[in-house]
Structures are given as C-alpha cells and as structure tokens.
VOMILUM-980675 format. One line per field, with one value per residue (C-alpha): residue number from 1; chain; residue in one letter; x, y, z. Coordinates in nm, 2 decimals. Each point is the difference from the previous one (the first is absolute). Example, Ala and Ser with C-alpha at 12.3 -4.5 7.8 and 13.67 -1.06 7.14 Angstrom:
2
resi = c(1 / 2)
chain = c(A / A)
resn = c(A / S)
X = c(1.23 / 0.14)
Y = c(-0.45 / 0.34)
Z = c(0.78 / -0.07)
***
This chain:
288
resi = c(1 / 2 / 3 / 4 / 5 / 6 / 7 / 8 / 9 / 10 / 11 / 12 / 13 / 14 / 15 / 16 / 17 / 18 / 19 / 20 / 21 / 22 / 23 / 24 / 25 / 26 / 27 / 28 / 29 / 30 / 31 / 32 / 33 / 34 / 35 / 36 / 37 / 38 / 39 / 40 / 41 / 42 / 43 / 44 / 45 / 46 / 47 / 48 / 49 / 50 / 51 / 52 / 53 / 54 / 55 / 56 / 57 / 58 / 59 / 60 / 61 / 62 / 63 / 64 / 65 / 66 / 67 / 68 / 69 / 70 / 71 / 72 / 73 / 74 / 75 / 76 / 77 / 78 / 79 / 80 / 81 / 82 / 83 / 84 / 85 / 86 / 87 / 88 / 89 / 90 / 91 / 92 / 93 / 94 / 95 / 96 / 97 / 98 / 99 / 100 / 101 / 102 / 103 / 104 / 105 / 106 / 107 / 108 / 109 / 110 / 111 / 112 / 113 / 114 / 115 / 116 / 117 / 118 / 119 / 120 / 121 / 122 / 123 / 124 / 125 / 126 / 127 / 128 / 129 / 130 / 131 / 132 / 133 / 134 / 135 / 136 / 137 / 138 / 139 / 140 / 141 / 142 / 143 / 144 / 145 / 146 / 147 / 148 / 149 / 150 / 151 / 152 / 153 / 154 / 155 / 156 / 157 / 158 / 159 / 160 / 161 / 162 / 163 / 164 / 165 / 166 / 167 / 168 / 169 / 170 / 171 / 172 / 173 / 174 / 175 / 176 / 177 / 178 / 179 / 180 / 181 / 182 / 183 / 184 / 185 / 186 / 187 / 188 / 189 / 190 / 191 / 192 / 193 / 194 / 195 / 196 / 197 / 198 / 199 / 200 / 201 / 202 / 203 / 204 / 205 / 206 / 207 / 208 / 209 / 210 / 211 / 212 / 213 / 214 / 215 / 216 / 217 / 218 / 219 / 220 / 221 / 222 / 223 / 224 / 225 / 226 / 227 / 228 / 229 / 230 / 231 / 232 / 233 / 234 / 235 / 236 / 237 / 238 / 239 / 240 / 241 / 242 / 243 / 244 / 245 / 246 / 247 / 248 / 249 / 250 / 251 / 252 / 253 / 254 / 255 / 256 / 257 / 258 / 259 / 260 / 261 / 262 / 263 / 264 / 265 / 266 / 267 / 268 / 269 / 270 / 271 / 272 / 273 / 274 / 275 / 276 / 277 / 278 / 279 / 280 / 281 / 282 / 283 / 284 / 285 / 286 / 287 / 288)
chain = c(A / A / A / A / A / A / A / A / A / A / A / A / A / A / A / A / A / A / A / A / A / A / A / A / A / A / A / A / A / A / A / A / A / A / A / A / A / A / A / A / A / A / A / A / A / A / A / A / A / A / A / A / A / A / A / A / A / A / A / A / A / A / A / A / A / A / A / A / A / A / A / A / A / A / A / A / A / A / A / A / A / A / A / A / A / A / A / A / A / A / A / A / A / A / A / A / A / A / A / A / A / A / A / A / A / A / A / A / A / A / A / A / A / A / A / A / A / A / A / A / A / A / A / A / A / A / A / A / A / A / A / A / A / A / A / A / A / A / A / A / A / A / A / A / A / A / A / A / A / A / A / A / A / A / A / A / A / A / A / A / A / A / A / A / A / A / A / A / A / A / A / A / A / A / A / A / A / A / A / A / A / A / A / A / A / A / A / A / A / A / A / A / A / A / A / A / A / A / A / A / A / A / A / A / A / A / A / A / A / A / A / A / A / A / A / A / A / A / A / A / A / A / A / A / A / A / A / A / A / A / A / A / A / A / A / A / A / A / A / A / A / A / A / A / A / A / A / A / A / A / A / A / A / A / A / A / A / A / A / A / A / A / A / A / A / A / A / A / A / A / A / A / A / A / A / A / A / A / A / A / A / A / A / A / A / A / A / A)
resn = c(X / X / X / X / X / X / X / X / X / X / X / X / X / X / X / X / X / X / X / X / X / X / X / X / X / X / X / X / X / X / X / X / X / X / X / X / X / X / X / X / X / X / X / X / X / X / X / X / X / X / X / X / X / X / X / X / X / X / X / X / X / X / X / X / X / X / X / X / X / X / X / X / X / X / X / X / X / X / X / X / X / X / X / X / X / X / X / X / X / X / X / X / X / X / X / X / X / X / X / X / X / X / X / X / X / X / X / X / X / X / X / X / X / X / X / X / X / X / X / X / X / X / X / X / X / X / X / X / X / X / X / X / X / X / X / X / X / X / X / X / X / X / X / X / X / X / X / X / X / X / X / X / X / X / X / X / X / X / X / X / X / X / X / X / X / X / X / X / X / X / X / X / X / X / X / X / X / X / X / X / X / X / X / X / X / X / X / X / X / X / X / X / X / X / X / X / X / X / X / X / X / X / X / X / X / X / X / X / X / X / X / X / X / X / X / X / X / X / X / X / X / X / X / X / X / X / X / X / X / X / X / X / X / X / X / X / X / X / X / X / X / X / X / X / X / X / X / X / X / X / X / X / X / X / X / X / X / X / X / X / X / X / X / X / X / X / X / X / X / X / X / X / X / X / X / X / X / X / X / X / X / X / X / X / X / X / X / X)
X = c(-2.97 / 0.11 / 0.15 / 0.30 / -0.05 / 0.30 / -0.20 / -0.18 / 0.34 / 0.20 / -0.31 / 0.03 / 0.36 / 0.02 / -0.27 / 0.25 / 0.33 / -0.19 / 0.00 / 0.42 / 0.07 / -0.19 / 0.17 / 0.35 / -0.04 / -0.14 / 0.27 / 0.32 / -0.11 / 0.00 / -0.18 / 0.14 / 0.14 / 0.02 / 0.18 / -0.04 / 0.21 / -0.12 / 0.19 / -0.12 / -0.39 / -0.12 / -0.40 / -0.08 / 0.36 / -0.18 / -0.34 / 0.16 / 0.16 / -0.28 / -0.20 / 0.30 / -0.07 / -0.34 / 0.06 / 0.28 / -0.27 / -0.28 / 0.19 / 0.21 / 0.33 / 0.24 / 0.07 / 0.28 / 0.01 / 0.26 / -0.04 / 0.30 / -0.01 / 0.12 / 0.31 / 0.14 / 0.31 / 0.11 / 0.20 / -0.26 / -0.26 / 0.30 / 0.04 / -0.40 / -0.02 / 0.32 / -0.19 / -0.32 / 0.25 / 0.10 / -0.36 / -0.15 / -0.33 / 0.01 / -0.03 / -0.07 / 0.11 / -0.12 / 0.09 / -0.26 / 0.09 / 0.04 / 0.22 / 0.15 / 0.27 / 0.31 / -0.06 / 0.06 / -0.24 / 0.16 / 0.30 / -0.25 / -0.21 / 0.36 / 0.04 / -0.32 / 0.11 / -0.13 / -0.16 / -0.24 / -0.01 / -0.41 / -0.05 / 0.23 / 0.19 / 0.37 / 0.22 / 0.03 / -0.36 / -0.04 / 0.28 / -0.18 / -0.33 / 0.17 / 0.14 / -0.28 / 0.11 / -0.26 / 0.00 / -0.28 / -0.15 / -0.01 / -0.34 / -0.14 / 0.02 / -0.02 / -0.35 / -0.08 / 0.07 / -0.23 / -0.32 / 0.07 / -0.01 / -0.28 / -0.20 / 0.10 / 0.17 / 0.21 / 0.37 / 0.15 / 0.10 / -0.18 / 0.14 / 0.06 / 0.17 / 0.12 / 0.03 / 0.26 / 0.33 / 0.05 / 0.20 / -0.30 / -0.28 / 0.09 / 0.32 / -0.09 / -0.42 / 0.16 / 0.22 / -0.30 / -0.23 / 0.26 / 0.05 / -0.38 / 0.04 / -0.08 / 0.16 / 0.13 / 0.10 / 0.11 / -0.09 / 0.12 / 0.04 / 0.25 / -0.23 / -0.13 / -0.38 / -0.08 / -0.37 / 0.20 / 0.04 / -0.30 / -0.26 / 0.14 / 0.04 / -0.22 / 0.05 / 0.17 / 0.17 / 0.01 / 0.31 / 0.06 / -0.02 / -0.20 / -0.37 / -0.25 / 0.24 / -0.21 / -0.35 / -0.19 / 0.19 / 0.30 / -0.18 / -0.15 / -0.32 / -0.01 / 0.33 / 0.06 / 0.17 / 0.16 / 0.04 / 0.27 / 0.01 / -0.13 / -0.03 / -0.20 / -0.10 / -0.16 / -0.03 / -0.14 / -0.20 / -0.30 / 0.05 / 0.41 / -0.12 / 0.24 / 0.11 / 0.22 / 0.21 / -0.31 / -0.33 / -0.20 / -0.35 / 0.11 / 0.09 / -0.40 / -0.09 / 0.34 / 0.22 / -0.09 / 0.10 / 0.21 / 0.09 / -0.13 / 0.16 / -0.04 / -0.10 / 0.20 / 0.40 / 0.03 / -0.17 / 0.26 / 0.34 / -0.04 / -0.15 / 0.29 / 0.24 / -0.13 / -0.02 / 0.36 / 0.03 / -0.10 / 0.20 / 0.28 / -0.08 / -0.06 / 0.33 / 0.20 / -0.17 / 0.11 / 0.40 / 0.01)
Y = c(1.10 / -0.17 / -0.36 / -0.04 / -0.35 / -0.20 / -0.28 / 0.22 / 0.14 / -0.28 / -0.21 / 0.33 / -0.01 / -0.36 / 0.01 / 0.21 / -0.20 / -0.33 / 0.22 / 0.10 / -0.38 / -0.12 / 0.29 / -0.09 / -0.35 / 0.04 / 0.22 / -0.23 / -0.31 / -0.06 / 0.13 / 0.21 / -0.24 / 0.07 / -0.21 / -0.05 / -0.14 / -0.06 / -0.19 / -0.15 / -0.09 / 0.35 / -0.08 / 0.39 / 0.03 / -0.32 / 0.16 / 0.29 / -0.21 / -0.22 / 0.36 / 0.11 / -0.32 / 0.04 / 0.41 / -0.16 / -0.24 / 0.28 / 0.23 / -0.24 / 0.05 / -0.34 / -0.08 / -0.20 / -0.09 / -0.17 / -0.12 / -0.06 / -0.14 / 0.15 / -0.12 / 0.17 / 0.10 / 0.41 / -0.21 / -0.22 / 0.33 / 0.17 / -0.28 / 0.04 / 0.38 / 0.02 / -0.29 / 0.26 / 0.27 / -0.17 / -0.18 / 0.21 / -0.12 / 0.17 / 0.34 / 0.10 / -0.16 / 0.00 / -0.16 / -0.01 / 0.15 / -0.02 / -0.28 / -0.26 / 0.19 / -0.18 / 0.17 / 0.33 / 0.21 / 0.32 / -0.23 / -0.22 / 0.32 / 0.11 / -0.33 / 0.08 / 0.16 / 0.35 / -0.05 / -0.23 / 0.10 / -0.03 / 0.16 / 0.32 / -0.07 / -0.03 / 0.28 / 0.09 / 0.00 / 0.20 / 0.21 / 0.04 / 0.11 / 0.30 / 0.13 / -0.03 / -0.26 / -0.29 / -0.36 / -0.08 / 0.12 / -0.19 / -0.16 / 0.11 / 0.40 / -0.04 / -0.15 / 0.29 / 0.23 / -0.18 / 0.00 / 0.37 / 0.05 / -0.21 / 0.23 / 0.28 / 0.16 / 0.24 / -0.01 / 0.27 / 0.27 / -0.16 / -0.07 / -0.36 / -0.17 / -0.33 / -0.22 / -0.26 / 0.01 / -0.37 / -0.07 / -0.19 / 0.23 / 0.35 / 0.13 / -0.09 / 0.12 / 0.36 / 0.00 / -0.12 / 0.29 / 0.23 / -0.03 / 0.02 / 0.38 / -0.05 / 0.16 / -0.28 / -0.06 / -0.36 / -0.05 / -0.35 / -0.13 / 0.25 / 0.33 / 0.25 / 0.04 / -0.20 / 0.12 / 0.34 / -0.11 / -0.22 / 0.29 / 0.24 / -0.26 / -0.02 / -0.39 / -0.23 / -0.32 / -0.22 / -0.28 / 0.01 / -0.37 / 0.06 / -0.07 / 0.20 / 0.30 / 0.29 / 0.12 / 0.24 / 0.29 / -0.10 / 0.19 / 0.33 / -0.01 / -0.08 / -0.18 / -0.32 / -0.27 / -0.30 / -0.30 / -0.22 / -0.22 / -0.32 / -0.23 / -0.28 / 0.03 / -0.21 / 0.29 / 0.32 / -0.12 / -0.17 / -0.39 / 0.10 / 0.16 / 0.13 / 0.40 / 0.27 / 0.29 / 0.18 / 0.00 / 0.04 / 0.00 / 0.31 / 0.22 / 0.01 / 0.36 / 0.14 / -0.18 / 0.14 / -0.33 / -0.34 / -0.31 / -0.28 / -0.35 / -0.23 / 0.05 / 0.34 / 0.04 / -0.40 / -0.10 / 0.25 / -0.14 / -0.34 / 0.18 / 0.29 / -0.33 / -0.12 / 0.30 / 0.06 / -0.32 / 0.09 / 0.29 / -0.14 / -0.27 / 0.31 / 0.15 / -0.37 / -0.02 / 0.41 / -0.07 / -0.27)
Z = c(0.33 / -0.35 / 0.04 / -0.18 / -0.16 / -0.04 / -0.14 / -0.29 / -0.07 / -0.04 / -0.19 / -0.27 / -0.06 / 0.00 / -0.33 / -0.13 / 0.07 / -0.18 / -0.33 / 0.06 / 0.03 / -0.34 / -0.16 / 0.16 / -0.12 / -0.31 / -0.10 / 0.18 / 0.01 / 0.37 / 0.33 / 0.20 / 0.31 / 0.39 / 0.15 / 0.44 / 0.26 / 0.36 / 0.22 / 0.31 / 0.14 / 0.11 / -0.08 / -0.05 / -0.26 / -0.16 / -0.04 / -0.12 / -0.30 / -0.05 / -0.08 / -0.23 / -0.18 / -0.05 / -0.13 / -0.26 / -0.16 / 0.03 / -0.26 / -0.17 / 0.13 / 0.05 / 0.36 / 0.11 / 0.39 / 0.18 / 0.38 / 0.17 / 0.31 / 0.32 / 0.00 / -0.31 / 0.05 / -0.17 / -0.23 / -0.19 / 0.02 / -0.14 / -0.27 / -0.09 / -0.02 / -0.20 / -0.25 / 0.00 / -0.12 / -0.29 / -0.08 / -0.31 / 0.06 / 0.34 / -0.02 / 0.36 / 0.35 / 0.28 / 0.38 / 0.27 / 0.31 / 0.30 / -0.07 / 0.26 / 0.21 / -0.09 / -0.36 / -0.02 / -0.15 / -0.12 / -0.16 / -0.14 / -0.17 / -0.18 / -0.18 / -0.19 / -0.35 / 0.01 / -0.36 / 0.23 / 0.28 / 0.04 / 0.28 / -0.02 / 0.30 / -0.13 / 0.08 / -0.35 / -0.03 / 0.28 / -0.13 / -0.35 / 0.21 / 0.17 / -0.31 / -0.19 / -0.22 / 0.11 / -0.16 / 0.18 / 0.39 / 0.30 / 0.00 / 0.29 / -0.02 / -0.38 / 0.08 / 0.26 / -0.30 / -0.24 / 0.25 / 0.02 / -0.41 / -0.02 / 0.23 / -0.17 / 0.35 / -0.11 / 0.21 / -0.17 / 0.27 / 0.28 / 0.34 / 0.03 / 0.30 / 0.03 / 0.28 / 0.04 / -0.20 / -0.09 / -0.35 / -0.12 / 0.07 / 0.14 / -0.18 / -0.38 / 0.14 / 0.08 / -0.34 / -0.22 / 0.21 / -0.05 / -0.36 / -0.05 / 0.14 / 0.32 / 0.30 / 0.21 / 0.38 / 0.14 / 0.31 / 0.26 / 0.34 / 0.08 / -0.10 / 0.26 / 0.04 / -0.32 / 0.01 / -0.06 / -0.33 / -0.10 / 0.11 / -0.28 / -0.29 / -0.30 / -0.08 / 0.28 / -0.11 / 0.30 / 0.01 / 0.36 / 0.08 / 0.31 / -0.01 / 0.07 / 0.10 / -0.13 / 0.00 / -0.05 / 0.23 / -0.26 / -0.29 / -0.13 / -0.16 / -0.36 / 0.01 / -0.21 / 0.18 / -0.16 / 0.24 / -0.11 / 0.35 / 0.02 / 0.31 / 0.19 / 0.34 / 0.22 / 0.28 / -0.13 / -0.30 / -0.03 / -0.03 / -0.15 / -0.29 / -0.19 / 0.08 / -0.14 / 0.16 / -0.02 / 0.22 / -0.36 / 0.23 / 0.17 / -0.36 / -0.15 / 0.03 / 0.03 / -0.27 / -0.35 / -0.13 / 0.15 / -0.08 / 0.23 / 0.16 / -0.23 / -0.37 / 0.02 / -0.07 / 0.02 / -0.35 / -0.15 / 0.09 / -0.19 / -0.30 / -0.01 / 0.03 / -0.32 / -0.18 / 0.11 / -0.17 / -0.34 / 0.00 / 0.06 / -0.27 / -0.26 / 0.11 / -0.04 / -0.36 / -0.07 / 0.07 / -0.28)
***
C-alpha cells in the first residue's frame, strides 16, 4: 500500500508558492496579506493559528492576527471584519472556528467579502464552486485533490463515495470530485448499509466525524481511501495518540493507496489556505 504523504505534498507546493510571492511583490510592491481572527482561548483554535503564522512567514505572505477575547460581542467582530474588507493590504480573511457560542458562526462567515473569503466558505463562494466559477476552493478538499494529482491517481470516471456531508468538507469534496470526472455518491448518518457503498468505490473520502468508524470490511481491494478525520483519544489509542476516521493499520494489503492520521490530509489545509491567499491577491491586483 502507497502512503499518501501530506507532509511531502504540502513541503512541494509550498517551494513553489515562495516563488508566486517574490514575483507578486516584485511586480506590486507589497505581499500578499492574510489577515486572522480567533476569538476566545480554545488551546487547539490557538495552535491552529500559531501554525498559520508560521506557513505565512515560511513563503512570504503578510499575516495579520487579531485575538479577541471571549467576550467580543457580534458587534465589535462585525466592526473588525468590516475594517478587514476595506484593508488593501489584506487580501484574504480568515475567522477561526469554532467560535464562542454567543457569536454566530454562519452570520459571522457572510460578513467576510467574498473577494477574501480565504477559506471558500461564503455562500457566494460556495455558489461560484457549484457552477464552476471558483475564486478559490475550500482548503480542506482542495488539499485532498492536490495529494491525488501529486500521486498521479487518476479520478476521472472512477467511483468515488464520500462520507459525511458537512459544508466544510463533504459538499464542496463531492463538487471538486465531481468536476475532476468522477462518478460521485454522498453518503451520511442517515444512509442505509453504508458499507453498501464503500465496498464498490474506487477512492473513498472519509469526513464522517466519527473516529475509527471504518476498517478494513469497509473497502474493496485496491481502493484508495482519503482520511480527513482527526481526533485524540485517551481510550482506544495507544497513550491518546492522535487518530482519524479511518483504522489506517487495518488497510495495508487491501488499500492500493491511503492517507494516514497524521502527516496525511492535515498538512494540506493550512497550505491550500495560503495558496487560496495568493490567488486571491493576483485576482485583487487583476481588477485594477
């Protein structure tokens, strides 16, 4: 079974990206700029940011973070992303979910200005995606997609299923699978015999949430499976080691090739975020 390493992946297109940002500056005068909100003292959210950080300086891009505390009312988070919007030295935005639960998130997301909306999760982001008229794609399947090219596995009129449906992960992974050729099915909480599905698919993109829900009866031999879960448990792991959706020890011999928990999907989201980034910087520059 072929690894599918997220690390390698990402570590190549981030070599890449470093040449974009030279270029971008040496040609406007100015960085592209990624500006990040997180609100509140959620330790993983701060990690998270802490890592975007570090990926900004890495390739040159200008990061700009603001830490509000959790207290901040909709209003003065209003006020901020509203001041983003209208910053030219931002050209992409991004708020850290999950965010305290006073503040709600879906209103929150459409304050963002679609023209930087980082992480693709507007509604008129998501609309542009369905129609085939993409800004940028949300990180996380946009990254599944990249590990895929970069191990030359061909989607085009394969069987691909999809498990979970979220607006982050499952809906824009189906459209991005579809529009590669692939024949797609969506499968949830609410499908009947799920292994139904999962036996007879060529690659399986796992969002479900749930960890450690499938194994090796989930799969037909010389599948490729795509693990986007990530959790920590103290029970059902050795010493809470970090696990996906997956139970990756259980595919060698039958998967053709998977992605394992970590170092597989993970290492792709921040890097898709910052290469969302400079395209949306190219595209500011392009309307002037």
């Amino acid at each position: 079974m072929q690894k599918l390493d997220g690390r390698e992946v990402s570590k190549a297109l981030r070599e890449s990206m470093k040449s974009e940002t030279i270029r971008f500056h040496s040609h406007h005068g100015k960085f592209p700029g990624l500006a990040v909100v997180i609100v509140g003292d959620d330790p993983a959210s701060h990690v998270y940011v802490s890592n975007k950080e570090k990926g900004c300086a890495e390739i040159g891009i200008k990061s700009f973070k603001y830490a509000l505390p959790e207290k901040t009312t909709y209003e003065e988070l209003a006020t901020l992303i509203q001041k983003l919007n209208r910053d030219p030295e931002v050209h992409g935005i991004l708020v850290q979910l999950p965010l305290p639960k006073h503040l709600p998130s879906e209103k929150i997301t459409e304050l963002i200005d679609a023209n930087k909306d980082a992480d693709g999760l507007t509604t008129t982001s998501m609309g542009l995606l369905w129609t085939g008229q993409q800004r940028v794609k949300p990180c996380t399947p946009h990254g599944v997609m990249k590990i895929l090219e970069h191990y030359n596995i061909s989607v085009t009129g394969k069987e691909a299923v999809v498990v979970g449906r979220s607006q982050i992960v499952g809906k824009p992974m189906a459209q991005l699978l579809l529009d590669a050729q692939a024949t797609v099915t969506i499968c949830h909480s609410k499908t009947r015999d799920l292994k139904e599905h999962t036996k007879r698919a060529d690659i399986v993109v796992v969002a479900a949430g749930r960890p450690r829900l499938l194994g090796k009866e989930d799969f037909k031999k010389g599948a490729v499976v795509i693990d986007v879960g990530m959790h920590r448990l103290e029970n059902g792991t050795p010493n809470g080691k970090l696990c996906g959706d997956v139970r990756f020890e259980e595919l060698d011999g039958l998967a053709s090739a998977a992605t394992p928990v970590p170092g597989g999907v993970g290492p792709m989201t921040i890097t898709m975020l910052l290469q969302n980034t400079i395209r949306l910087a190219e595209l500011s520059v392009q309307k002037k």
